[in-house]
C-alpha positions as CSV (number, residue, x, y, z in Angstrom):
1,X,0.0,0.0,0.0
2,X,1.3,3.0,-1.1
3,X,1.9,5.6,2.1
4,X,2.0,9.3,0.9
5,X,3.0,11.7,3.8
6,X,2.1,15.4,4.1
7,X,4.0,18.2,6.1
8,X,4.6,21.9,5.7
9,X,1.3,23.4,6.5
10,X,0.4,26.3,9.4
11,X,-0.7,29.1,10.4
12,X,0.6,32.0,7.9
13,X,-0.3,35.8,7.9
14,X,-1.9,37.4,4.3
15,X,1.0,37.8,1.8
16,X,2.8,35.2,3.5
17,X,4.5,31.8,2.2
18,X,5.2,28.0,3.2
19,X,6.8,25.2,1.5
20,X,4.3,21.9,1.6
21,X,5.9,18.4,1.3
22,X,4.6,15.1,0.5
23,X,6.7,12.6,0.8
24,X,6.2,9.3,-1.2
25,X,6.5,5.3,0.4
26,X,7.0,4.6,-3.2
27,X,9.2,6.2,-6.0
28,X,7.8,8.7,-8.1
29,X,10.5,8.2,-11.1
30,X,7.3,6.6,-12.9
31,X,4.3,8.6,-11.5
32,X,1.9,9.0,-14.0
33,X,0.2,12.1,-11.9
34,X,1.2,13.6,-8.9
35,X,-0.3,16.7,-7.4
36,X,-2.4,18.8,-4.5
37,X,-6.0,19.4,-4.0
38,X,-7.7,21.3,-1.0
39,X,-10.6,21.0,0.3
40,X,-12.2,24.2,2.6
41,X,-14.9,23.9,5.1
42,X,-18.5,23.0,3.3
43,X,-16.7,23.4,0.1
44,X,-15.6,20.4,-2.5
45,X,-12.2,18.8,-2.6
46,X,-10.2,20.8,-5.5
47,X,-7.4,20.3,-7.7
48,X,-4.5,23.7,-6.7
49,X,-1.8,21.7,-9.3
50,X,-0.4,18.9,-10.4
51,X,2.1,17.0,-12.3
52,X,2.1,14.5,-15.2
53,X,4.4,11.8,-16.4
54,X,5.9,14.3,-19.3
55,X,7.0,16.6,-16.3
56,X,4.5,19.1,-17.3
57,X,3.5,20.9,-14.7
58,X,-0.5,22.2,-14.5
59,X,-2.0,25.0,-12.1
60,X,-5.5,26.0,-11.4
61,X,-6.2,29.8,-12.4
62,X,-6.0,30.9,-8.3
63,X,-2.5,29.0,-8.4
64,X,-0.7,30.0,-11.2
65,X,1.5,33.1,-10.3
66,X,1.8,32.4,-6.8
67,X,2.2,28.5,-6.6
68,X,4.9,26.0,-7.7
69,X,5.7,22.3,-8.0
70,X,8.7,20.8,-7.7
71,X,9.7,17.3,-7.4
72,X,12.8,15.8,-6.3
73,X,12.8,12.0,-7.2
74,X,16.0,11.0,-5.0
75,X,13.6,12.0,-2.0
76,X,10.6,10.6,-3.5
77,X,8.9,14.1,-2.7
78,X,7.0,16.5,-4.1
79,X,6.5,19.9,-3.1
80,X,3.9,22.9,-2.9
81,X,5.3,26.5,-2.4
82,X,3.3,29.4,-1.7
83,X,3.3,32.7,-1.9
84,X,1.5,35.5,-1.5
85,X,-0.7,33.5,0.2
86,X,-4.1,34.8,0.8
87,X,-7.5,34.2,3.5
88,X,-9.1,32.3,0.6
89,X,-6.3,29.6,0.6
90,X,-7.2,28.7,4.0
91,X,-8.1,24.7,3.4
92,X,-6.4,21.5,4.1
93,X,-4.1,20.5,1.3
94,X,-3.8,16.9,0.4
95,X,-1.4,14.8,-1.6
96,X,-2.5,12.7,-4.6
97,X,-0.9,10.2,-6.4
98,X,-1.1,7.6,-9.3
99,X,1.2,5.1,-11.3
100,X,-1.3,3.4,-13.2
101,X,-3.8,5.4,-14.3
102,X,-6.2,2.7,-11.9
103,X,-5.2,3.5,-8.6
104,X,-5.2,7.0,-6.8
105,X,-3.7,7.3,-3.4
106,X,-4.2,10.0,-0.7
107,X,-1.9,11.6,2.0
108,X,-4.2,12.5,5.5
109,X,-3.7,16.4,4.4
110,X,-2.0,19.3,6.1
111,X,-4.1,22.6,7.3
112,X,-3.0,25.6,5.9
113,X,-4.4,28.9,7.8
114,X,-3.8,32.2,6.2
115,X,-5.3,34.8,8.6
116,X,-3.9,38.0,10.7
């Protein structure tokens, strides 16, 4: 069973930034789809980015100017950082992940709080 492991998130003023990690029991040399969703109180579970087999990287419209992805396969990681972080991007953020186009696996999410 494939273990995926979220850390990074807090409690961050408007305009500030963290780093988010997920952290892989499996190698993601092959990943066919990595990325992060969020999911706010009483809202749905949404895709912030993600990343394909290609290396192409893909960002929601909110994310795109202030978020990035990056991966580094010798820790079997990947990463979310934020910037410029704002109220509305107060939601937990949680890991997904996929090798065979079957199978989806989910980290247990990390809350992210931006408020003054």
């Amino acid at each position: 069973q494939v273990k995926l492991v979220e850390s990074g998130g807090g409690l961050v003023q408007p305009g500030g930034s963290l780093r988010l990690s997920c952290v892989s029991s499996e190698s993601i040399d092959r990943i066919l789809t990595m990325g992060w969703y969020r999911q706010a109180p009483g809202q749905e579970r949404e895709l912030v980015a993600f990343i394909n087999a290609a290396d192409i990287k893909s960002y929601q419209d909110f994310a795109k100017g202030r978020f990035t992805l990056s991966r580094d396969n010798d820790k079997n990681t990947l990463y979310l950082q934020m910037t410029n972080l704002k109220p509305e991007d107060t939601a937990v953020y949680f890991c997904n992940a996929g090798w065979n186009g079957r199978d989806s696996y989910w980290g247990q999410g990390t809350q992210v709080t931006v408020s003054s």
